[in-house]
C-alpha positions in Angstrom: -41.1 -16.6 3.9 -38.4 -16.7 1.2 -36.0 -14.6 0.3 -37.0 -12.7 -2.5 -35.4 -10.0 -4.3 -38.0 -7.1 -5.3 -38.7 -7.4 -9.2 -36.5 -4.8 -11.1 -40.1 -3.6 -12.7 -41.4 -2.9 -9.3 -38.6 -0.7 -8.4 -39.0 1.1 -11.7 -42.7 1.8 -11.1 -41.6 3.3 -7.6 -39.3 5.9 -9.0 -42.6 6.8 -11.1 -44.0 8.5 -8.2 -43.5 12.1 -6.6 -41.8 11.0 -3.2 -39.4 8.4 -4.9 -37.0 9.2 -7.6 -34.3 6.3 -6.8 -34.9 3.1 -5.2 -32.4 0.3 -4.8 -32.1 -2.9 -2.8 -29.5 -4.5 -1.0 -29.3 -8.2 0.3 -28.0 -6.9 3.4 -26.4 -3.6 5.3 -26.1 -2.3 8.5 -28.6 -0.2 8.8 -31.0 1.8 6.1 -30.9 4.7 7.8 -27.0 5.4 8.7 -26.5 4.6 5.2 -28.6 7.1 3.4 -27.9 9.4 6.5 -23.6 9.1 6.4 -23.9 10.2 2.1 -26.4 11.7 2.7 -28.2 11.1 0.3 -30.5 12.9 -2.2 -33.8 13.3 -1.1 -35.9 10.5 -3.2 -33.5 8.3 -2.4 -35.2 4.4 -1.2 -32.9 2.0 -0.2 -34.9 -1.2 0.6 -33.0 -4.2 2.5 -33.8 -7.7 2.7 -31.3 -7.6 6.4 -29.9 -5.3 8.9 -27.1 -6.0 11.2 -26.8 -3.2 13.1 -30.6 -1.9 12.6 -31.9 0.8 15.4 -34.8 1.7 17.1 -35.6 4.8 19.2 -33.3 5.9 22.0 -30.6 3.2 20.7 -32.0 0.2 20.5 -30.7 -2.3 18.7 -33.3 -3.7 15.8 -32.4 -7.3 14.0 -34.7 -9.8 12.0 -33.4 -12.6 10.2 -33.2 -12.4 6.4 -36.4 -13.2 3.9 -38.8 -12.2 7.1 -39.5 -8.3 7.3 -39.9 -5.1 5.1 -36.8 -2.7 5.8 -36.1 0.6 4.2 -35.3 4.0 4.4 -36.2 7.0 2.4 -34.9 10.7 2.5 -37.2 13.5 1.5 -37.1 16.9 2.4 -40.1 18.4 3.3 -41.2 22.0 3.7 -41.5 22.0 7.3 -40.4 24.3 10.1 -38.3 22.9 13.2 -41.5 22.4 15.3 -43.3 20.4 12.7 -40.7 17.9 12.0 -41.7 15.6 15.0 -44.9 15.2 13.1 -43.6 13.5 9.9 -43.3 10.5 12.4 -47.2 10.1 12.9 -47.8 11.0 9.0 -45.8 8.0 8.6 -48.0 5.9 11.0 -50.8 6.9 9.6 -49.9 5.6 6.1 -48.1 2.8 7.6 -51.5 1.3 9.2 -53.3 2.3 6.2 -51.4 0.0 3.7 -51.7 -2.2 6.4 -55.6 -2.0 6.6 -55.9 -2.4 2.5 -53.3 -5.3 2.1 -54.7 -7.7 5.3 -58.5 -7.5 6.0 -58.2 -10.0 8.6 -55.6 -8.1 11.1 -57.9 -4.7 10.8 -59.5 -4.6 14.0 -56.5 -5.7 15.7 -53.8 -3.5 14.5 -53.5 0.3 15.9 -50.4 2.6 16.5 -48.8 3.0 19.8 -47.6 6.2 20.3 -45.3 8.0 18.5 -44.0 5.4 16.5 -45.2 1.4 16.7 -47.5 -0.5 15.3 -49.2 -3.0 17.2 -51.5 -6.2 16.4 -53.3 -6.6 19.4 -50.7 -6.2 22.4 -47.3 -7.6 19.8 -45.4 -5.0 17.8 -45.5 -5.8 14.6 -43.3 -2.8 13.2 -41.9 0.7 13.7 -40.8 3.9 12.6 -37.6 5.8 13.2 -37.2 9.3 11.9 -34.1 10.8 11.9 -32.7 14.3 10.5 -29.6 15.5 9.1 -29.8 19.7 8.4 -32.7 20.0 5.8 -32.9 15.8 5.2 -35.5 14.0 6.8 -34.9 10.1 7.0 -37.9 8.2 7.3 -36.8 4.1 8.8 -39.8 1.3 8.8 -39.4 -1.8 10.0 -42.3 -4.4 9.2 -42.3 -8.0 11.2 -43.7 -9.5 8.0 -43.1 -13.5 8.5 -42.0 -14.7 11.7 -43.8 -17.8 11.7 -40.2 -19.5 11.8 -38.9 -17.2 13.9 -37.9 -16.7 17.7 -38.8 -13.5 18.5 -36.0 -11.7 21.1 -37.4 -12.1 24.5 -37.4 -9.2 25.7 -40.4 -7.4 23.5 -43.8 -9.1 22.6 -43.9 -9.3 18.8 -45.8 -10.7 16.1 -45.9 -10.4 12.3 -48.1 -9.9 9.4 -48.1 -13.4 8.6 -49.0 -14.8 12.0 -51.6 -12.5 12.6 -53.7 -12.9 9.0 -53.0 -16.4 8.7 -51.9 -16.6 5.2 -48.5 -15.2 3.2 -47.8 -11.6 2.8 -46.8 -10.4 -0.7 -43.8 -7.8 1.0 -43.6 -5.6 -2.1 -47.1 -5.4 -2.3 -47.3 -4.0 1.1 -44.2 -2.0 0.1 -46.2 -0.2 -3.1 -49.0 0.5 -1.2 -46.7 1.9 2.0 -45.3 4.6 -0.9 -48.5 5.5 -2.1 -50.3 6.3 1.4 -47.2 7.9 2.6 -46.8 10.2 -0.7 -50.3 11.4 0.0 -49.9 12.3 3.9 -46.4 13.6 3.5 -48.1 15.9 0.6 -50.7 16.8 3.4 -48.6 17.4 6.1 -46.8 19.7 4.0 -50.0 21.7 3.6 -51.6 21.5 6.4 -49.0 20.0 9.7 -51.6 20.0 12.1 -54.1 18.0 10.1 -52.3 15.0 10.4 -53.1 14.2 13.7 -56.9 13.8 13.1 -55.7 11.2 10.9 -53.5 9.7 13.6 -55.5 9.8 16.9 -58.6 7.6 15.7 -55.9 4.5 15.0 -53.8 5.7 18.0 -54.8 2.9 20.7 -52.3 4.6 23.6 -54.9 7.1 24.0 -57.2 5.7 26.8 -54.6 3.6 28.5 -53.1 3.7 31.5 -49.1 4.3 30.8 -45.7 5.0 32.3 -43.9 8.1 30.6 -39.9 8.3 31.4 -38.7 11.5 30.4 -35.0 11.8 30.8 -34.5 10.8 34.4 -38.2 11.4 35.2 -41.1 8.5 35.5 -44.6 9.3 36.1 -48.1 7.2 35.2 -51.4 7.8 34.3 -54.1 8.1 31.6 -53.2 8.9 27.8 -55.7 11.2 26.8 -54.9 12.8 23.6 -52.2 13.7 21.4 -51.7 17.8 20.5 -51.5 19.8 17.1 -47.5 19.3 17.7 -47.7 15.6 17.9 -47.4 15.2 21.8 -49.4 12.6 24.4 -51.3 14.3 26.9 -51.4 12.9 30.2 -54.2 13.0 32.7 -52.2 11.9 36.2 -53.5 10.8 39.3 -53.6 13.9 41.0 -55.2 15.5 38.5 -52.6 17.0 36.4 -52.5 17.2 32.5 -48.8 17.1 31.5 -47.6 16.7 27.6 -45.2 14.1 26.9 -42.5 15.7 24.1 -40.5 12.7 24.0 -39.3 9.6 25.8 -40.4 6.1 26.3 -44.3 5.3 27.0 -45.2 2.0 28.1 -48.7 0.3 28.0 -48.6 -1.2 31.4 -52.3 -2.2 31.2 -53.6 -5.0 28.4 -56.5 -3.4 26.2 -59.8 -3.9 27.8 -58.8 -4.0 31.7 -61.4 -2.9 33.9 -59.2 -0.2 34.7 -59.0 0.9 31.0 -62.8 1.0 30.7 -63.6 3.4 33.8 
C-alpha cells in the first residue's frame, strides 16, 4: 500500500464532527499516544500517524509496522464517566472499531470478531488493537489497524493479518478512518448515557466468549471456559472445578483454534 498522506479536506471534514475538534498527521512519531498524553492535549485532539517507532500495546509491549501499511492514531476526549466505568470505553471502542470494519469490507465479515478486551481478530490473526490510557480527567483512546501487510513480514512471535490480505483487494485507510470516527462518536455518546449498555453491543462480536482460555493475573495463571463479559466490562470464567471467577485485567489467551471439538461441547 503506498504512502499516502490523508487529504487536507478529509481532515477538515473530521474536525466537523462532535468527538473531533483538531486532527493532524504526522509522517512519523513515537508513539500517538505518549504524545497527546506528555502535552496533554485538549480533548478533541486526533493525531493520526503514517509510523510509530516506539508504538505500545497492553502491559508494555512494544507495537511497530512499517510505514504506508496500518491506520495509527490517537484521540483524547473526556467523557462523563465515573472511575469504574472507564474500563469500558475500551469495548465502546471495539465495538465501533469492528463496525467500520463490517461496513467498509463485506468480505472479512464473518471472519472478524474482537478478542477480549481489546483485539481484533480475522479468523485466529490479529489484525488490530486498542490501547486506552488515562491521564486525570483525559481519556486517550490508541488504534492500531494491520491495514496492508501483503509486503510485509509479520514479527514472529504473534499471528497477524491485515485488512488487505484478508478481503483480497486495497483498503482505502481514510475511508476506514471516517467511518472509525463516526461509529465511535455514536457509542462513546452512548456509553456516556447509558455505561452498561455497551456491552450488549460488545458481547455478540466478542468471539473469546465460548473458548477455552488461559487468564494470568499478576502472578496468577488459571484456564477454563470464557463465558461472559459483566456490566463493568470483565470476562467471566467457568473453571474446571466448577468455579466462576471474573477476570479484571491481565492477559487472556485463546489456547484453542475456533471450532475445536472441545469448543463445541
Amino acid at each position: 500500500m503506498p504512502a499516502t498522506d490523508p487529504p487536507a479536506e478529509f481532515l477538515r471534514g473530521l474536525q466537523q464532527t462532535r468527538l473531533v475538534s483538531s486532527a493532524s498527521y504526522v509522517p512519523s512519531i513515537g508513539s500517538t499516544n505518549a504524545a497527546l498524553l506528555g502535552r496533554p492535549a485538549p480533548p478533541g485532539t486526533l493525531l493520526i500517524a503514517d509510523e510509530q517507532t516506539a508504538g505500545r500495546g497492553r502491559r508494555g509491549r512494544s507495537w511497530y509496522a512499517p510505514p504506508g501499511t496500518s491506520l495509527m492514531f490517537s484521540l483524547a476526549v473526556e467523557l462523563r464517566l465515573d472511575a469504574a466505568s472507564r474500563s469500558l470505553v475500551t469495548l465502546a471502542a471495539g465495538a465501533a472499531l469492528i463496525q467500520a470494519i463490517r461496513e467498509a469490507l463485506d468480505p472479512v465479515t464473518p471472519r472478524v470478531g474482537l478478542k477480549w478486551p481489546n483485539d481484533l481478530l480475522i479468523g485466529e490473526a490479529k489484525a488490530a488493537g486498542i490501547l486506552t490510557e488515562s491521564q486525570d480527567e483525559l481519556i486517550v483512546i490508541g488504534v492500531g489497524i494491520n491495514v496492508d501487510w501483503r509486503d510485509v513480514d509479520p514479527p514472529p512471535a504473534i499471528q497477524a493479518t491485515s485488512l488487505a490480505e484478508a478481503a483480497g483487494q486495497d483498503v482505502d485507510r481514510w475511508d476506514l478512518l471516517g467511518r472509525l470516527v463516526t461509529r465511535l462518536d455514536a457509542e462513546l455518546e452512548e456509553l456516556e448515557r447509558d455505561p452498561g449498555g455497551v456491552v450488549p453491543r460488545y458481547v455478540p462480536s466478542c468471539v473469546t466468549i465460548g473458548r477455552t482460555v488461559s487468564a494470568t493475573v499478576g502472578d496468577r495463571s488459571m484456564t477454563g471456559r470464557a463465558v461472559g463479559v459483566t456490566t463493568a466490562g470483565h470476562l467471566q470464567l467457568s473453571l474446571a472445578d466448577g468455579r466462576r471467577v471474573t477476570v479484571t485485567a491481565g492477559e487472556v489467551t485463546h489456547i484453542r483454534p475456533a471450532g475445536h471439538p472441545d469448543e463445541r461441547a
